[in-house]
matplotlib code that plots the C-alpha trace (Angstrom):
import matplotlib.pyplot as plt

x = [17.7, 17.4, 13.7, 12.4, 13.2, 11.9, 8.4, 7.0, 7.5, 6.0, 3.0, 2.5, 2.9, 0.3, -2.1, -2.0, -2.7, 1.1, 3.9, 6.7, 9.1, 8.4, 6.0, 3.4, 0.1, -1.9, -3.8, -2.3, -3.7, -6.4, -5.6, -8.7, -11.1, -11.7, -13.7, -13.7, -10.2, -8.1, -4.9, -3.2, 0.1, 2.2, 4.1, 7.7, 6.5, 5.5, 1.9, -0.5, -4.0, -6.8, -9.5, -12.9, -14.1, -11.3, -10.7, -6.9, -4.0, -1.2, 1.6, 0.3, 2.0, 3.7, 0.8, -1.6, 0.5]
y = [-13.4, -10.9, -9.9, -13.4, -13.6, -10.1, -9.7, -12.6, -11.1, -7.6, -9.3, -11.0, -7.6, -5.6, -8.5, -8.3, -4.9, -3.7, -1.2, -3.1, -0.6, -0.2, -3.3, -1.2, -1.1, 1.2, 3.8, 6.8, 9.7, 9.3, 11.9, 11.8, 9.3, 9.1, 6.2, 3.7, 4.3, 5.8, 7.7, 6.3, 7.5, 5.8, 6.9, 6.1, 8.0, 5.5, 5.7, 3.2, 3.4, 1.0, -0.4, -0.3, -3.5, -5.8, -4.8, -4.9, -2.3, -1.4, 0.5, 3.9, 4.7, 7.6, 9.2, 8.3, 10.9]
z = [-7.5, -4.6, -5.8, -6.3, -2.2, -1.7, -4.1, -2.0, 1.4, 0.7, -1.0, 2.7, 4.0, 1.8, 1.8, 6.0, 5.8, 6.5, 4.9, 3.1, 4.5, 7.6, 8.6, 10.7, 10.0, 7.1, 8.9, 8.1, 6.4, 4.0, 1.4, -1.3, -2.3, -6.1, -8.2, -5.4, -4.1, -1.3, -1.4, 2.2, 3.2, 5.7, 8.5, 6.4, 3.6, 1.2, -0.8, -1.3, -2.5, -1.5, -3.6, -1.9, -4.5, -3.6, -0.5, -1.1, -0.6, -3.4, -4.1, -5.7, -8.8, -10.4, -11.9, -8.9, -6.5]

ax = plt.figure().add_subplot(projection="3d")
ax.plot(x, y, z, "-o")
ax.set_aspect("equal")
plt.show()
């Protein structure tokens, strides 16, 4: 119940460009670019790599760190 209210709001977050923990916007460190992609760190800590094709921010996952 709690993340059918929740999934919906942090996709309006990433797809305005935004941290879903902290709400401020993504330009913080850029750590490496590989195969079309950038490793972007946030101020709160969280990770998120962007795809240069779609022109979209995501979560990073486990194995992207």
């Amino acid at each position: 119940m709690l993340k059918n209210i929740i999934a919906p709001v942090q996709a309006w977050l990433l797809s305005q460009n935004r941290c879903v923990g902290c709400g401020k916007p993504l330009v913080g460190k850029t750590q490496n670019k590989k195969s079309g992609q950038a490793v972007v760190t946030c101020i709160c800590k969280r990770i998120y790599v962007f795809d240069d094709v779609k022109k979209r921010f995501r979560r990073a996952l486990v194995t992207e760190i």
